[in-house]
Every structure is written in C-alpha cells, then in structure tokens.
C-alpha positions as CSV (number, residue, x, y, z in Angstrom):
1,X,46.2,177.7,94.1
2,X,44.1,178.5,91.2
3,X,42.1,175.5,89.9
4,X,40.2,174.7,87.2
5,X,37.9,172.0,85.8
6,X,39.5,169.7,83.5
7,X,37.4,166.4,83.4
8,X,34.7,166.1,80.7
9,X,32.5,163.2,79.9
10,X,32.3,161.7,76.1
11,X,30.9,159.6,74.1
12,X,30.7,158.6,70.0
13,X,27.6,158.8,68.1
14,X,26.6,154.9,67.7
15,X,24.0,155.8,65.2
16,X,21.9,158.5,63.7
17,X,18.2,157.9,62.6
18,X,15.3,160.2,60.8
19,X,12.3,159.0,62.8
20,X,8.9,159.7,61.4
21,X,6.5,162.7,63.0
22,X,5.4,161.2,66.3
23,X,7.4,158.2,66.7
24,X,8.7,157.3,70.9
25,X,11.9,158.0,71.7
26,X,13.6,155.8,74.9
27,X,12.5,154.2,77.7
28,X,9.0,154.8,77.9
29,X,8.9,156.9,74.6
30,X,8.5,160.1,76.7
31,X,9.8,162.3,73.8
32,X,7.4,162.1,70.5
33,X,9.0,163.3,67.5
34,X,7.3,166.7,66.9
35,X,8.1,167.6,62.9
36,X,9.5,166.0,60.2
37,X,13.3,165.6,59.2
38,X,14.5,165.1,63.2
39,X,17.8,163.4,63.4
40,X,18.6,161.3,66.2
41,X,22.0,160.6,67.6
42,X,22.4,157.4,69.7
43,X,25.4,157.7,72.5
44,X,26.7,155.2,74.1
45,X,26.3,157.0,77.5
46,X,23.8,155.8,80.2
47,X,22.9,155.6,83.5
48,X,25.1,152.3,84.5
49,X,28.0,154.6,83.3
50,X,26.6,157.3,86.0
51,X,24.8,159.6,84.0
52,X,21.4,160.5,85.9
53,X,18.2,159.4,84.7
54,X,17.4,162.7,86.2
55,X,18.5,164.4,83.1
56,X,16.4,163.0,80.8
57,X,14.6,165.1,78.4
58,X,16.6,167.8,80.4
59,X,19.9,168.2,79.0
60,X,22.1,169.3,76.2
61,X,25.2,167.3,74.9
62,X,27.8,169.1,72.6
63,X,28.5,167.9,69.4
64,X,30.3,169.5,66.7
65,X,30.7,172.8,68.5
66,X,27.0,173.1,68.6
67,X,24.3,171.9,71.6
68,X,22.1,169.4,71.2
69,X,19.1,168.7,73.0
70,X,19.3,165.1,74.8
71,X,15.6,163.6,73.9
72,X,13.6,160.6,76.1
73,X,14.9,158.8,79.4
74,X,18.1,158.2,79.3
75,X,18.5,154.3,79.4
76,X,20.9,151.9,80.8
77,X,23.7,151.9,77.7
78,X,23.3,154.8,76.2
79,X,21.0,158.2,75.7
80,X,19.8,160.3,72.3
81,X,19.7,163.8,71.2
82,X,18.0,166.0,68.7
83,X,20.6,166.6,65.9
84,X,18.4,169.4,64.6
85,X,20.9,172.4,65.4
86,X,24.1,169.6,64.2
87,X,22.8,168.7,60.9
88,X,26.2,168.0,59.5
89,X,26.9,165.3,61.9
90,X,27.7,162.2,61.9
91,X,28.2,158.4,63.3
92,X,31.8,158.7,65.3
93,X,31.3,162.3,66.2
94,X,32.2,162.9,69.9
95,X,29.4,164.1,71.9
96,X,30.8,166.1,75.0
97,X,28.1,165.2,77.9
98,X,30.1,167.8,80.2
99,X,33.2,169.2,80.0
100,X,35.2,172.3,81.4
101,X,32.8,174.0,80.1
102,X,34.9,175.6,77.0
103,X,33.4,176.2,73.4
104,X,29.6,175.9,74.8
105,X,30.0,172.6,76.9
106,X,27.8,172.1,79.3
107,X,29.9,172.1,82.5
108,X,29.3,169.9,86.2
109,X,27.7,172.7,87.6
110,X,25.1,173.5,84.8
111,X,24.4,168.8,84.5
112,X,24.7,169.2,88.3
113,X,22.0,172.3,88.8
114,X,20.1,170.6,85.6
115,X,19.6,167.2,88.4
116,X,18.9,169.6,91.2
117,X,21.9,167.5,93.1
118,X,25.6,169.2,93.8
119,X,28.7,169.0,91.6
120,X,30.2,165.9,94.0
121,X,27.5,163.9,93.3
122,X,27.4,163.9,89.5
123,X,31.1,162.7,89.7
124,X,30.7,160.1,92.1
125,X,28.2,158.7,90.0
126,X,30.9,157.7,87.4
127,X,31.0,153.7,87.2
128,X,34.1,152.1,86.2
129,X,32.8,150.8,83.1
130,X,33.5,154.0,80.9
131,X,37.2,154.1,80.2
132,X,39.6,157.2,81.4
133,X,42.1,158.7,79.7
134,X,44.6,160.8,81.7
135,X,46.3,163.7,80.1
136,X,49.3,165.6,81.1
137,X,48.3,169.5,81.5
C-alpha cells in the first residue's frame, strides 16, 4: 500500500499590523522588527492547540502560495509571521502551518526536523481544541 500524507494544519489571519523599526514581537519580544514597512500576520494557532513552542522564530507558514517566516515565541492562542514575501495578504487568508507538503508547504517532516523531535510527536501534540474537518479522498 502506497501512502501518502494528507493532514495539514491551518489557521486564518486574525489580524495584520505594520509595526514600527524595532518594536517586540511575542512573548518575550524575542523578534525586533528590523526595517521599516514589516507586516505582521496574527494566527490563531498556538501552543495549547499543539504547536511547539520549539518553533518559534524557527518556522515558515504558507500563505497565499508564498512562505512566510513565523516571527517571536509562539504564544498560547496563536503565533505571527513576517508578511514581507505575502504583501498582498490579508485578514481571513489561510495560513497552512504544515500540510502534505504540496505547493511549498511545509510538511511534518520539515516542522518535525525544524523541533529536532520525530513526525509522531508533532501530531500527538494536536489538542482537541482546534476543530477537524474530514474529507473524503
């Protein structure tokens, strides 16, 4: 039997925000805003919904088609990215956090590797409060 990876993780962008050269970013502010005219995307994607704290600053999300750099420590609700290669998105974009690993998603292997933990792991990590939608192949 040939499988194949079909679960992805996904959230909307909540919010989008220009913050000035140098403004903290997150828990802990551990990402400073390094030029001018950075957007940042807010998704509602944290670590209470198993997404590891591990990642933070570490990571890219996929929206639009186009990676995204995730940007300071991924908090409890929800985690941010650097819009600056997505500049035509936009609040209710989806934001792929992995995927199958089609159209330039990251994939479980590359979040799992990125966490220095296995693929098994990142998916057990999943708390029920994120909601699941089953599709027929």
């Amino acid at each position: 039997i040939e499988l194949e990876p079909v679960m992805s993780v996904r959230g909307r962008v909540t919010r989008v925000v220009y913050p000035q050269v140098g403004d903290g970013v997150g828990y802990g502010m551990t990402y400073r805003v390094p030029k001018q005219n950075i957007q940042i995307a807010t998704v509602p994607v944290g670590y209470a919904d198993g997404l590891a704290r591990e990642l933070s600053n570490n990571m890219d999300v996929l929206v639009n088609g186009r990676r995204a750099r995730q940007v300071g420590n991924i908090c409890m609700d929800q985690c941010m990215a650097d819009l600056s290669q997505v500049p035509d998105a936009q609040i209710g974009d989806t934001a792929i956090i992995y995927g199958n690993g089609s159209d330039n998603a990251p994939d479980i292997q590359e979040i799992s590797q990125l966490a220095q933990t296995n693929k098994n792991e990142i998916v057990s990590r999943l708390s029920s409060r994120p909601a699941r939608i089953y599709m027929n192949a």
